[in-house]
C-alpha positions as CSV (number, residue, x, y, z in Angstrom):
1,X,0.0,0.0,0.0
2,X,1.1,3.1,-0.9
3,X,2.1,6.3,1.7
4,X,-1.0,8.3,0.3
5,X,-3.0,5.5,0.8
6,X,-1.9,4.6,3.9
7,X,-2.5,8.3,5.2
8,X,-5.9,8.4,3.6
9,X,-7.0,5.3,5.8
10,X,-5.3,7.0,8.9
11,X,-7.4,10.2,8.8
12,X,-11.0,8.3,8.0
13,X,-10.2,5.8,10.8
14,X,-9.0,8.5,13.4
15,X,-12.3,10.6,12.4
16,X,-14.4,7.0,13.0
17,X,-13.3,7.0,16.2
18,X,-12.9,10.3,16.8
19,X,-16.9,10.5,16.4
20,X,-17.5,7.3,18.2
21,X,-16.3,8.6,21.1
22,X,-18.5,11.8,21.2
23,X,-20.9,9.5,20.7
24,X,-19.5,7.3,24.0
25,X,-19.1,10.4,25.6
26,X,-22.5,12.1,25.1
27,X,-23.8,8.5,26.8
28,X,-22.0,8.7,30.0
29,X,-22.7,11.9,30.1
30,X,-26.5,11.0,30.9
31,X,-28.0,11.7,27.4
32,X,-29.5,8.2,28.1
33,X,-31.9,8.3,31.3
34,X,-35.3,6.9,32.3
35,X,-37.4,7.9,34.8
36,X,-40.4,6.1,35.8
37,X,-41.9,9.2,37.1
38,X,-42.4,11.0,33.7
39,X,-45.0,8.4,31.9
40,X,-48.4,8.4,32.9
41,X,-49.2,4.8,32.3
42,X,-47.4,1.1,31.5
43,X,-47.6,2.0,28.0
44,X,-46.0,4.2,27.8
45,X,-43.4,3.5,30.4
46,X,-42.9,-0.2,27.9
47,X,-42.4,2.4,25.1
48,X,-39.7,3.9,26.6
49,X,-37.9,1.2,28.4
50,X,-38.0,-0.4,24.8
51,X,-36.5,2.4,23.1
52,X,-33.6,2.3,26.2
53,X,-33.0,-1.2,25.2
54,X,-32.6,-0.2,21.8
55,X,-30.1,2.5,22.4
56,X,-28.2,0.0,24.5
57,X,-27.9,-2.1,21.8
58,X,-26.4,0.7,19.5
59,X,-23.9,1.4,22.0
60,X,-22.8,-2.1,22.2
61,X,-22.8,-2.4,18.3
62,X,-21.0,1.4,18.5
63,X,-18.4,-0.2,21.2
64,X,-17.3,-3.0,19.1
65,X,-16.4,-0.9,16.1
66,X,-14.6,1.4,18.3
67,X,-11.9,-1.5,18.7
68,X,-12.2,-2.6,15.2
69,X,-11.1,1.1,14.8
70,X,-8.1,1.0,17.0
71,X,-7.1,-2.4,15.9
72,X,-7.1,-1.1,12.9
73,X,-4.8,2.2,13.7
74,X,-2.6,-0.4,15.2
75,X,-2.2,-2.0,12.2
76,X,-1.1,0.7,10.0
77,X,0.9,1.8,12.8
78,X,2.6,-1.9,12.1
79,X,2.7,-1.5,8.8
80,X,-0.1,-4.7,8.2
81,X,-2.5,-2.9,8.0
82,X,-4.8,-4.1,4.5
83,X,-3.2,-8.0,4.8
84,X,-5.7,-10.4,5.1
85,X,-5.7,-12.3,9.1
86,X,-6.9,-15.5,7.3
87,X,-4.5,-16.0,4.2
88,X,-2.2,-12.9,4.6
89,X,-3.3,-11.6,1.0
90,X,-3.8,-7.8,0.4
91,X,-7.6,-7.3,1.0
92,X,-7.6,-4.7,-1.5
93,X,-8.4,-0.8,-1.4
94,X,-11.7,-1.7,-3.0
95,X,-12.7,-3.2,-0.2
96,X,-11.1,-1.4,2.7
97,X,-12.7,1.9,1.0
98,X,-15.9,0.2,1.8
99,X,-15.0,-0.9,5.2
100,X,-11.6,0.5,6.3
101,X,-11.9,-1.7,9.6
102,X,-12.3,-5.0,7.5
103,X,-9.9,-7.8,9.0
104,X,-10.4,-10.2,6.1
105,X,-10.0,-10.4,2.2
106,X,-13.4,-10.5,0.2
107,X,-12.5,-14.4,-0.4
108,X,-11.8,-15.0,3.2
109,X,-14.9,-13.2,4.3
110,X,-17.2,-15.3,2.2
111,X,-15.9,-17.8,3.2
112,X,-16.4,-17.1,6.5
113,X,-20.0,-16.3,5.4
114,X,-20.6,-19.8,4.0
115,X,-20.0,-21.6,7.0
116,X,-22.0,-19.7,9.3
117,X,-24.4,-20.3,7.0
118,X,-24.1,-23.7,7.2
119,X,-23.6,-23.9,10.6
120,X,-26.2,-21.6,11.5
């Protein structure tokens, strides 16, 4: 991979996580809160505790591409970054363009695919 390249990846990782962690940090700081108090009935109390769960669940999902994003930093910092974990291919800028925190090459990945498929 080229130094350009390399670069480009650096500065849209760094701004992934740069806006995942506003994101962390807007949740911590209580953006997220539920008080029984405010709804009137168990309607709409359900309503609300559903749409908690849901944000909880996008904060998970959020969480685990924040360390996809710093394994990924790592990586360039390594100088692996764009090899494939599986087969130790180049996954291809393609690819990484589409998902710069991709760990595998597109033949790897379906692959992968496949037998969760069939497993699953």
């Amino acid at each position: 991979m080229r130094k350009r390249e390399i670069e480009k990846f650096r500065k849209i990782l760094s701004r992934q996580r740069t806006e995942l962690d506003k994101h962390a940090k807007s949740a911590v700081a209580g953006e997220i809160h539920l008080d029984p108090d405010d709804f009137p009935d168990e309607i709409d109390s359900a309503s609300s505790e559903m749409s908690l769960a849901f944000q909880g669940r996008l904060r998970e999902r959020e969480r685990g591409l924040l360390t996809k994003v710093e394994d990924a930093l790592k990586k360039l910092e390594d100088g692996i970054y764009g090899e494939c974990e599986n087969c130790g291919e180049d996954i291809g800028i393609k690819r990484l363009e589409a998902r710069p925190v991709a760990e595998l090459c597109i033949e790897c990945k379906s692959e992968q695919e496949q037998l969760e498929r069939n497993n699953g």
